[in-house]
C-alpha positions in Angstrom: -35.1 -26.9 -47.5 -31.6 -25.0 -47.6 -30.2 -24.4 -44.1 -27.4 -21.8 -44.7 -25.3 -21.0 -42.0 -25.5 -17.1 -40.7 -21.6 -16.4 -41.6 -21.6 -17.8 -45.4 -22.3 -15.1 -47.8 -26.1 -15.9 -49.9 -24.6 -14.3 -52.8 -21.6 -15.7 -55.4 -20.3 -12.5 -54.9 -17.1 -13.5 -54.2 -14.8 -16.4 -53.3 -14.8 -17.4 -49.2 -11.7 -17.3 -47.8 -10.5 -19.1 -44.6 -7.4 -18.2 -42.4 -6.2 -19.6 -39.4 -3.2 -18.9 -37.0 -1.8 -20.6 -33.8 -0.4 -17.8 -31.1 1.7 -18.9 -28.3 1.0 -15.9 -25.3 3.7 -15.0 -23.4 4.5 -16.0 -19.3 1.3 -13.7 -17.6 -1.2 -14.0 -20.0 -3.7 -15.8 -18.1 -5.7 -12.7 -16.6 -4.9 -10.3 -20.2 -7.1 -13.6 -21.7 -9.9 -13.2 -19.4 -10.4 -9.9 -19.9 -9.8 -9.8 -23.7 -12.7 -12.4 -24.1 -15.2 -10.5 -21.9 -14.4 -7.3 -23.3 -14.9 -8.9 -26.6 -18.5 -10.4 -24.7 -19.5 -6.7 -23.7 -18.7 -5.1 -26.8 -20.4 -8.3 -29.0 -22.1 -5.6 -31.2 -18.9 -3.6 -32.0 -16.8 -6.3 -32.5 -19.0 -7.5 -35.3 -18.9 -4.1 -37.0 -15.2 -4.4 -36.7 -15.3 -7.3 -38.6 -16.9 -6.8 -41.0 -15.2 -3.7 -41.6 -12.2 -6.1 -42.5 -14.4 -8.1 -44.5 -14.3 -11.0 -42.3 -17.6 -12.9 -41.7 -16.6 -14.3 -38.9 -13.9 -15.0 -36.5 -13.5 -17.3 -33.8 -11.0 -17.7 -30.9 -9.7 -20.7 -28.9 -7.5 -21.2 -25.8 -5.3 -24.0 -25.6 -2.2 -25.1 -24.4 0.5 -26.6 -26.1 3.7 -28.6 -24.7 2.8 -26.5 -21.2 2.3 -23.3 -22.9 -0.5 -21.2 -23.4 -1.6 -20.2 -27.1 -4.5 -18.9 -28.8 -6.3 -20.7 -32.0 -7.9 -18.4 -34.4 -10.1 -18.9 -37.8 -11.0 -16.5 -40.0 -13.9 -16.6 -42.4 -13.1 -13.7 -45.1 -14.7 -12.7 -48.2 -10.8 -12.1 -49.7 -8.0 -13.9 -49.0 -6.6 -10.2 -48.1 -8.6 -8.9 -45.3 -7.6 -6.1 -43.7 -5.3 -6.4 -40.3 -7.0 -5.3 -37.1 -3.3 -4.0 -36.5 -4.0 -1.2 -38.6 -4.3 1.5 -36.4 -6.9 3.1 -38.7 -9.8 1.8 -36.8 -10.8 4.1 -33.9 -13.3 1.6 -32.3 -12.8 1.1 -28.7 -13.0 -2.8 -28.7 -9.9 -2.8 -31.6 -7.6 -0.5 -29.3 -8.1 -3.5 -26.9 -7.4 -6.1 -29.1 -4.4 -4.1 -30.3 -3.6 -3.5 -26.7 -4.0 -7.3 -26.0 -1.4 -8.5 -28.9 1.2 -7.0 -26.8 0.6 -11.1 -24.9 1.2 -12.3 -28.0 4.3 -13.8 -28.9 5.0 -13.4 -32.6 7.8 -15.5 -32.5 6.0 -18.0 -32.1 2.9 -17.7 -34.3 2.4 -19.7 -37.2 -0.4 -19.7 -39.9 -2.1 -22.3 -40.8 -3.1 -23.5 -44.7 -6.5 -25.2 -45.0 -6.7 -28.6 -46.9 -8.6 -27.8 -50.4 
């Protein structure tokens, strides 16, 4: 029996793509987190037609600190290696103006992407 796992596409369609970035949040964060993850609970439905509007099959989201700080850990699972930034204002979706409106914790500075051993 073949057990596939719901995010990995059934066709050969295309390559799979994964992407990954560590985000240090700025000082006051802790309460933007909180409500940028249950927003992202409430509007579960949306957020899935989000991504996949940007091709991503799925997309995942960890807290964690680091040397004291706070930072986010993200993976992407993408059917291109060019999936389309949810900073692009094109999207008129109500749970992507939040997550827009939630980068503003986000301190680019200090965010670095991460390659994936092949």
């Amino acid at each position: 029996m073949d057990i596939a796992q719901p995010w990995i596409p059934a066709s050969n369609d295309g390559d799979v793509h994964y992407q990954a970035a560590v985000i240090r949040l700025r000082e006051g964060s802790a309460t933007a987190v909180v409500d940028w993850a249950s927003a992202l609970q409430t509007r579960h439905a949306e957020a899935i037609e989000s991504i996949r509007a940007e091709g991503v099959f799925a997309e995942s989201w960890f807290r964690t600190e680091l040397a004291g700080q706070p930072h986010l850990f993200a993976v992407m699972v993408c059917q291109t290696s060019e999936a389309v930034s949810p900073d692009e204002p094109s999207s008129e979706l109500e749970v992507d103006r939040i997550h827009r409106e939630f980068k503003r914790y986000w301190d680019r500075g200090r965010m670095v992407r991460c390659d994936l051993f092949s």
